[in-house]
N, C-alpha and C positions, 0 to 999 in steps of 0.2 A: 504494500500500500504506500504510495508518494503521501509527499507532504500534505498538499492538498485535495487527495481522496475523501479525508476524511470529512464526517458532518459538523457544519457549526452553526453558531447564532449569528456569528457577523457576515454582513456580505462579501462577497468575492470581488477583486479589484481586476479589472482588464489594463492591461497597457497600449498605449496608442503605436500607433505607424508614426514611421519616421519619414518626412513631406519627402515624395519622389524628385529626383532631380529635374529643374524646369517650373516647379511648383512654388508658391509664395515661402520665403523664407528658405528658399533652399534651389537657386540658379547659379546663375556662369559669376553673378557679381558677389552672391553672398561667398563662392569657393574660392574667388579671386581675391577677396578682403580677408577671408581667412589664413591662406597662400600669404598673403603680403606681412602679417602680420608675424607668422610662424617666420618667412625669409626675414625680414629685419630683426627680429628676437625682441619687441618692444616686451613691457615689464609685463607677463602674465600671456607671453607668447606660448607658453602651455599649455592653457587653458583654452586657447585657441586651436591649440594641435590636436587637444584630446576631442573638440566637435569636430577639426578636420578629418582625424581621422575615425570619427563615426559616421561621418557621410561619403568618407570613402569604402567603407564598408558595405555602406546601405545601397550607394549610387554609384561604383565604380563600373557597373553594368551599362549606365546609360550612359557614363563617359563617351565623348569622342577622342580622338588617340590625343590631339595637342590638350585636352584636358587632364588627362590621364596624367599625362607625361609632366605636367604644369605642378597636381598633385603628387607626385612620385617625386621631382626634383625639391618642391618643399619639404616633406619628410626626409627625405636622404642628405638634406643638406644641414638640418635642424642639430643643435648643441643642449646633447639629452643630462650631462650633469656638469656639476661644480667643475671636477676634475678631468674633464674632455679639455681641448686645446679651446685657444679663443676666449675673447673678452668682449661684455658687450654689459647691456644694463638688464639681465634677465634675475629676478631672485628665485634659485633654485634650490634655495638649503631649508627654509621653515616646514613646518610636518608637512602641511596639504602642499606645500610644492613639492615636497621629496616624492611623496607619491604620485603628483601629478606626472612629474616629469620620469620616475621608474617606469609608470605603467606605459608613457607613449613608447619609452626605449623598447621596454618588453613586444609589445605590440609590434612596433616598426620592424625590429629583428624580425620578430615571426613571420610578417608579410612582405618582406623583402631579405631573406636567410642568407640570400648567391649575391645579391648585389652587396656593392661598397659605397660605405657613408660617405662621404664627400670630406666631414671635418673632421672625420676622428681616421679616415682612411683604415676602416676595420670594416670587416666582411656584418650581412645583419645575424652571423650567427653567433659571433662574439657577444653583437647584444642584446643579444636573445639572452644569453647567459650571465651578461651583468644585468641584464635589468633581472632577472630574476630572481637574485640572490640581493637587490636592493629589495624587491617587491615583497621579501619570504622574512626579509628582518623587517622591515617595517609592519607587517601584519603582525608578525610575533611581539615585537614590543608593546603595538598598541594596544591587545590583547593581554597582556601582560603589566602595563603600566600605565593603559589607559592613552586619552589623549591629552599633549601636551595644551591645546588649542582646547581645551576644554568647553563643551556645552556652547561653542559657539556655530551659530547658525551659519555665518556665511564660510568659515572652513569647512564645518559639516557636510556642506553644498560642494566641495571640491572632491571632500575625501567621498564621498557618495557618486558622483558619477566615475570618477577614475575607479572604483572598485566594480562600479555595476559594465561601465567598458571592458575592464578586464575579466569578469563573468560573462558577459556576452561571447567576447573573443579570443579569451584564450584557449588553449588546445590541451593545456596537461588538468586536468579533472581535479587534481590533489590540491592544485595552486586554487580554483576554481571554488574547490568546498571551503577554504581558509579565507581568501577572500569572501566569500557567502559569510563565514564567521566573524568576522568584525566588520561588515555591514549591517547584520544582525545587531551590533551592540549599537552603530550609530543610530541606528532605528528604533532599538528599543528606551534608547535617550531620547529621541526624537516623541515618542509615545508616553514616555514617564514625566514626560514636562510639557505637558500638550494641556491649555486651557483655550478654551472658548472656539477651539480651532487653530489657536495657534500655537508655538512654539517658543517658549519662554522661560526663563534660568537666568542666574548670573552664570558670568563665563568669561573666558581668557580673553574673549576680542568680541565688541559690537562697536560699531557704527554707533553716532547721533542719530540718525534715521531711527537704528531698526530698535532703538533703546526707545524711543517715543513710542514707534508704530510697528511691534514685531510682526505686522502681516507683510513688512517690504523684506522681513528676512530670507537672503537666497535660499532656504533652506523650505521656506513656506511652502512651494512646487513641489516639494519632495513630501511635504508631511500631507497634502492633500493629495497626492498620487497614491500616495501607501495609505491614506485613513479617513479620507472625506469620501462626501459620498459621490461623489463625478469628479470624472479625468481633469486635471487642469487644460487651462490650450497649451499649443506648444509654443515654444519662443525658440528658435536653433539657435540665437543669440545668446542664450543660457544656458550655463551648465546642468541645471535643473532637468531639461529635456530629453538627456539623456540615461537618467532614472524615470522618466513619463514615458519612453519609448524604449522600455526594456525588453529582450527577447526571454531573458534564462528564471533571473531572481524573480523565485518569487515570494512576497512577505511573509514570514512564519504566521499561524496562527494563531501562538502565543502572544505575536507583538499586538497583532489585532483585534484581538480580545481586550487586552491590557486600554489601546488608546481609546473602543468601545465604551470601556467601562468608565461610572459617574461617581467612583464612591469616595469621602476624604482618604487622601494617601500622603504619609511620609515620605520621604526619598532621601538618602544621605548616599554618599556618592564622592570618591578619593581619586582623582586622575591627574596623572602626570607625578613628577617627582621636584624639588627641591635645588636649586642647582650643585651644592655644596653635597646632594647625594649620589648623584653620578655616579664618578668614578665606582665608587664601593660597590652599589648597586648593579652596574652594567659588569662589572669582572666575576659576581656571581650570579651572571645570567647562563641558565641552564643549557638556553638554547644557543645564544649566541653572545659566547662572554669576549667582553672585550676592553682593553688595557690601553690601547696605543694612545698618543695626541690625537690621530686623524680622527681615530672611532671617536673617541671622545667628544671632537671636535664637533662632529656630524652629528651627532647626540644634543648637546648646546645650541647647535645654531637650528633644530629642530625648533626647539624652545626660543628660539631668539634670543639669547644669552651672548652676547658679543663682546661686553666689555666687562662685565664681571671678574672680579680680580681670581677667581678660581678657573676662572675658562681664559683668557688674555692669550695667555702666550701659547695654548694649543691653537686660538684663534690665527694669530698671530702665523704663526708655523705651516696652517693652510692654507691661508688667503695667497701667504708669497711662494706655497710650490703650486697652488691653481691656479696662479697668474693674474689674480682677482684685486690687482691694486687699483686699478680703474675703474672696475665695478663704482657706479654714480651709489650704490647703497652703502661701501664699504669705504669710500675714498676720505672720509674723517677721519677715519682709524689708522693712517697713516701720521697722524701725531705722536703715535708711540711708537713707532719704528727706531727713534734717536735712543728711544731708553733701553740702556743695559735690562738685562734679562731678570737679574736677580732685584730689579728697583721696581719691576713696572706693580707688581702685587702692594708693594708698603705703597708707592705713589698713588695706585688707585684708591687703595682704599684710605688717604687723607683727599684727594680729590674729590671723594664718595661722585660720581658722573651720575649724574639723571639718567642717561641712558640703563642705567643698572636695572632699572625698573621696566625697560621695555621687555625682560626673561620673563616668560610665562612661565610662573613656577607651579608646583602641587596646588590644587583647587582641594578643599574639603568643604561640597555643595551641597546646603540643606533645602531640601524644597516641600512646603507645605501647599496642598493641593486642596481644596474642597467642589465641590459644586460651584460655589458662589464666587469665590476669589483664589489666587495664587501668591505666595511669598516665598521666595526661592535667595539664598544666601551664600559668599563663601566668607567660612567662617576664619577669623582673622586673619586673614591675607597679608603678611608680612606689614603690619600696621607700624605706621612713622617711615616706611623706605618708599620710594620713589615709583610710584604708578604709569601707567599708561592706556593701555588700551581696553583693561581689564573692567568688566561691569560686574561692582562686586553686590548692588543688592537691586532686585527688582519687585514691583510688586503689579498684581495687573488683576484687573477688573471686569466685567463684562463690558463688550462695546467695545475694545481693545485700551480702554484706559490704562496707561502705562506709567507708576509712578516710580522715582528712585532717585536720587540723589549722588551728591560726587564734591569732592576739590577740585574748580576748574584750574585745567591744566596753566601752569603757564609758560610763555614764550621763550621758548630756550635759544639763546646765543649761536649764530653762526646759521649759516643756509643748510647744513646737512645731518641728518641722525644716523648712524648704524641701523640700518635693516628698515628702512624706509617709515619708521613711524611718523615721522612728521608728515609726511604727505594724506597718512589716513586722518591724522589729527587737526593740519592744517585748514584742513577744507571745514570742520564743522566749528573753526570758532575757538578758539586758545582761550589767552587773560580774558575774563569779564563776560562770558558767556557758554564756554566750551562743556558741554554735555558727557564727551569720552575719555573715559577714566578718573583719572584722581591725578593729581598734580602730588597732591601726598595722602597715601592710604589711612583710611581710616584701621580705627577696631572695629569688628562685627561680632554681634554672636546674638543668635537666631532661638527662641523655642517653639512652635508650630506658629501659631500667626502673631507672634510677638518681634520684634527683632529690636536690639540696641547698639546705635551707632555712637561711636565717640573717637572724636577727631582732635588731635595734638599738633598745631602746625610750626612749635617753637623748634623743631629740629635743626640742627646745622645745615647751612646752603650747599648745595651742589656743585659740581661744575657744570658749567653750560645753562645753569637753573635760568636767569634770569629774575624777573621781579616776583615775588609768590605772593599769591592773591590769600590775603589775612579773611576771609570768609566762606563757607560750604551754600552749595546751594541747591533744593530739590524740586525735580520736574513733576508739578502738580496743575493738568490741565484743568483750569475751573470749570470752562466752557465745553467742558466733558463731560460735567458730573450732571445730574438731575438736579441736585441739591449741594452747597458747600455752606459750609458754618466755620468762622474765623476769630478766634479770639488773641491776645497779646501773644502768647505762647506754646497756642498749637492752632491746628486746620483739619477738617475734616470732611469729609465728600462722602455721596451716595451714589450707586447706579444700579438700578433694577433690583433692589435691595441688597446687594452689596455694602460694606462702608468702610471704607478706609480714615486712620487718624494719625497724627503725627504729635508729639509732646515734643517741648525744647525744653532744653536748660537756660536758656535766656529767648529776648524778644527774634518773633519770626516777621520780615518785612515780605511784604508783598511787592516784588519788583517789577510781574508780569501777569499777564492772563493765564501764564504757564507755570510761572517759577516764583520760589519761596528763600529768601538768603536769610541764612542763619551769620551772624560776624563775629569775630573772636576767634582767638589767635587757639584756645581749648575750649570747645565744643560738644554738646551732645545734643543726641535724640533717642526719640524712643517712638515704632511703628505698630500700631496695634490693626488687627483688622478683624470683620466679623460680619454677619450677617442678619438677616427677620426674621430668621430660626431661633436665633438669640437673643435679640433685640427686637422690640416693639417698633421701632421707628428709627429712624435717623435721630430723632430728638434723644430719645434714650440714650444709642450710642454715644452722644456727644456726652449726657449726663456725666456714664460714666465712665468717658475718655477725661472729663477735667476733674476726675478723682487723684489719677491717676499725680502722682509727684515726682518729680524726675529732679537729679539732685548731681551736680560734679563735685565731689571730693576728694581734692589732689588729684592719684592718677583712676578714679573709683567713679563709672557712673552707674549710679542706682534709679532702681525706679521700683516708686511704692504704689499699686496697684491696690482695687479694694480687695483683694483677695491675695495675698502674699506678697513674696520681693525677690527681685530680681537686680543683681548685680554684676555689674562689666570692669573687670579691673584690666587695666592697660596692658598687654601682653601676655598676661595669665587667663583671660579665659570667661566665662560665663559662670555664676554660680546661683540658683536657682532656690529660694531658700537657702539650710546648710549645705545642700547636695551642690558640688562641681559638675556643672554638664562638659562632655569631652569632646571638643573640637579638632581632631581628627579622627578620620573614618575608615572604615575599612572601601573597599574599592564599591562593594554595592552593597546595604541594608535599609531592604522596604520589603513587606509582601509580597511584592512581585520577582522582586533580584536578588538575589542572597550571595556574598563572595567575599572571601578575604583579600587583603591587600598583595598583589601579587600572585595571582591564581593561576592555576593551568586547567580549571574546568568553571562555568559558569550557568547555571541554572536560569532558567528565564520561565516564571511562572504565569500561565493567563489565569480564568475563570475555568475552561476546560482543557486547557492543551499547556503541554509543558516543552518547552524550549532547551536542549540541552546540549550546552558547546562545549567541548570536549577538545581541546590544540593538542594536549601529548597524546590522547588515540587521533587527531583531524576527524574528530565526525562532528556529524550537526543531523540531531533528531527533533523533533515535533512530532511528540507525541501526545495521545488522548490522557488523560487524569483518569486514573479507575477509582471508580470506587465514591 
């Protein structure tokens, strides 16, 4: 019996046709913009190559030969890693590029095995063979350690079609079911954080956009392919499309059972690793341990880890034998070329660089789910060190009301950053507005729909910092809400009986129709939310949100609710009445997922059907629940 022979409650999802060639979205100019872009290597020429080369799969039948030959000279010419020859401005080293760019390698090898690459002048059966043993460690890790890129939608959106490409097309069945397996987990993140339709968590990387409006997340095309109830359209323009125009995968189940279901659910959830754990970590990996700078190196810059005084001089050691001094993402990082080897670790860390905080480190993600609202956290995220891109708390509503808060970033010195953050950053608004990330991380720590933030901005300046904005400030759309209620120090909103509230430790100013500035240099709050299950009305709520007394003492913010107390001390943690709650997690504990930290098998529970991955046997069963 397959996967899906068997009976279930939720409906069955069909996948769309991929447009024939000659068809809207898919002619001589959409192949020729794709060609151009894959020939010049602009930044995310990848990403290009993985739709180019799905429609040379789908349409190399309707090719004419100068087409053909047009598509065939763009892949054969294309520079698939770090370490091929050649310099240009592509970034190929963060997780969703490592995999984007192994699996085009893999591919390309396979569909051209007798021909020779043009830039690396190796036959495609060579890289057949490196992309494959990129593609076989990178599944193992992620399965292993989770993702580095945690919970976020628009990498999810990368690693989801490069995985479902290479399900579709490659030829060895083993690589085929492992890929299947950690698609399987992005989707069942995709499932475990699913409110109102969409897709929502804090996470290693979002966008200003998708932080306001998670339905613009690249990732949305994927969660309504696998779990709404009709095909999204297609866009060939998006990588999305190529999970909506699947041949092979199909969704477990388990996963679809799970996103079906309405009931409140916990989720705690540990992915990725630390940078300072590395090393230790990756030399006792089972399957593929490894010691050297380069491994290392590639490990790091997965993470975006660039200038961190622990990664520096394996950085260092790669960039000048890949030839990557030019690289327009890397070409900052030649200021420490001058420094002796044995200086650059003590110099960085008196420098302490902003840039330190671009490394997506370990996420330990709490997410509270109900019917009514979602509140999803990571819990203390390196609180007082240098942020970026990171959305460390969200909370979201019916109607896609999206509320959360941040230290706007601010304006770092000089026109270039290690690993292109400023450019994601630049665009949505730095000093005095900027919505992504934290310019300096708060504390967190979460208990189902309670969360307390508390912010220290007196830390030592950076290098590269710039001016630091002495204020926090939270994205609270009023003209969202049904209802808002505002008093000296706090705010509160309704929508469809939902109700979201906010407590401060000092005055909260109303700056916009969106946004709430808390000022002071040490800061808290506290996020409550609830529902007409609970609560009689909005009125109520609000009663008894200004019961509620929120307090900073030294590095200690409390809050005295009518019903207990809840304390946040500055790098130690949550404490809950007497009891310490433990902010770090094992890799998955919820009902649905159950896994320790570092697993080699992972259970995925629905309603009727059980999900179980399995990397040291390589199976993947879906099976019925007896009993």
């Amino acid at each position: 019996m397959s996967l899906h022979d068997i009976p279930t409650k939720v409906p069955t999802h069909r996948a769309a046709e991929w447009p024939g060639y000659g068809m809207a979205g898919c002619d001589e100019h959409y192949v020729e913009r794709l060609c151009r872009d894959v020939d010049q290597r602009v930044d995310r020429a990848d990403h290009r190559l993985l739709l180019l080369l799905k429609t040379w799969f789908e349409c190399r039948g309707q090719f004419d030969d100068q087409q053909r030959d047009r598509v065939r000279a763009a892949i054969l010419g294309f520079r698939y890693d770090v370490d091929h020859p050649g310099s240009d401005a592509m970034c190929t080293w963060t997780e969703s590029h490592q995999i984007s760019f192994a699996v085009c390698e893999y591919l390309a090898g396979q569909e051209f095995v007798d021909n020779t690459f043009t830039d690396e002048r190796r036959r495609g059966g060579e890289l057949l063979g490196h992309g494959a043993t990129r593609v076989v460690r990178w599944l193992s890790d992620r399965f292993r350690y989770g993702f580095s890129e945690w919970l976020s939608g628009d990498c999810y959106a990368i690693d989801v079609a490069a995985l479902t490409l290479l399900i579709d097309y490659a030829r060895d069945e083993k690589l085929v079911i492992r890929a299947s397996m950690v698609l399987d987990l992005l989707l069942a993140d995709l499932a475990l954080h699913r409110f109102d339709g969409r897709f929502v968590a804090a996470s290693a990387s979002a966008s200003a956009m998708v932080r306001m409006h998670p339905e613009h997340s690249a990732a949305q095309v994927i969660v309504d392919a696998a779990y709404g109830p009709a095909l999204p359209l297609i866009d060939t323009d998006q990588l999305g499309a190529i999970f909506v125009c699947r041949h092979r995968y199909k969704v477990p189940l388990a996963l679809r059972e799970i996103a079906a279901s309405d009931p409140t659910m916990r989720v705690l959830t540990s992915q990725g690793l630390d940078v300072d754990e590395v090393p230790e970590v990756l030399a006792a990996d089972p399957n593929f341990p490894r010691t050297s700078p380069a491994a290392l190196a590639r490990f790091w810059w997965a993470m975006q880890a660039f200038t961190n005084r622990e990664v520096v001089s394996a950085t260092r050691a790669v960039r000048m034998s890949a030839k990557q001094s030019t690289n327009r993402f890397l070409a900052s990082m030649t200021q420490l070329d001058a420094v002796p080897a044995s200086l650059r670790s003590p110099l960085l860390r008196a420098l302490r660089p902003v840039t330190d905080g671009m490394a997506l480190q370990r996420g330990n993600v709490q997410t509270f789910r109900t019917p009514a609202y979602l509140l999803s956290s990571a819990q203390s995220y390196h609180p007082g060190g240098f942020g970026d891109q990171q959305a460390l708390w969200q909370a979201c509503l019916p109607g896609g009301i999206a509320v959360f808060g941040n230290h706007p970033a601010f304006r770092t010195v000089g026109d270039g950053v290690p690993g292109g953050a400023s450019n994601g950053r630049a665009s949505d608004g730095w000093a005095g507005g900027g919505w992504v990330g934290n310019g300096v991380n708060p504390d967190i720590a979460q208990r189902d729909n309670l969360l307390l933030v508390q912010y220290d901005l007196s830390g030592r300046r950076g290098h590269l910092e710039g001016n630091r904005n002495l204020y926090t400030h939270i994205h609270f759309p009023f003209v969202d809400f049904d209802v808002t209620r505002v008093g000296p120090t706090w705010v509160a909103g309704s929508r469809d009986g939902s109700y979201v509230g906010i407590v401060a430790t000092s005055t909260l100013d109303l700056a916009s129709e969106f946004e709430v500035v808390q000022r002071g240099v040490h800061t808290g709050y506290a996020v409550v939310l609830g529902d007409e299950r609970e609560f009689r009305s909005i009125g109520a709520f609000v009663d008894q949100l200004k019961q509620h007394r929120v307090a900073l003492t030294g590095d200690r913010l409390s809050l005295r609710p009518p019903y207990g107390k809840a304390q946040l001390t500055w790098q130690e943690g949550l404490r809950v009445g007497s009891r310490r709650v433990p902010h770090e997690y094992a890799r998955y504990k919820s009902r649905q997922v159950s896994a320790e930290r570092f697993p080699q098998a992972i259970p995925v529970r629905g309603d009727e059907h059980l999900l179980l991955l399995d990397w040291e046997a390589g199976s993947r069963e879906d099976l019925p629940i007896m009993g």
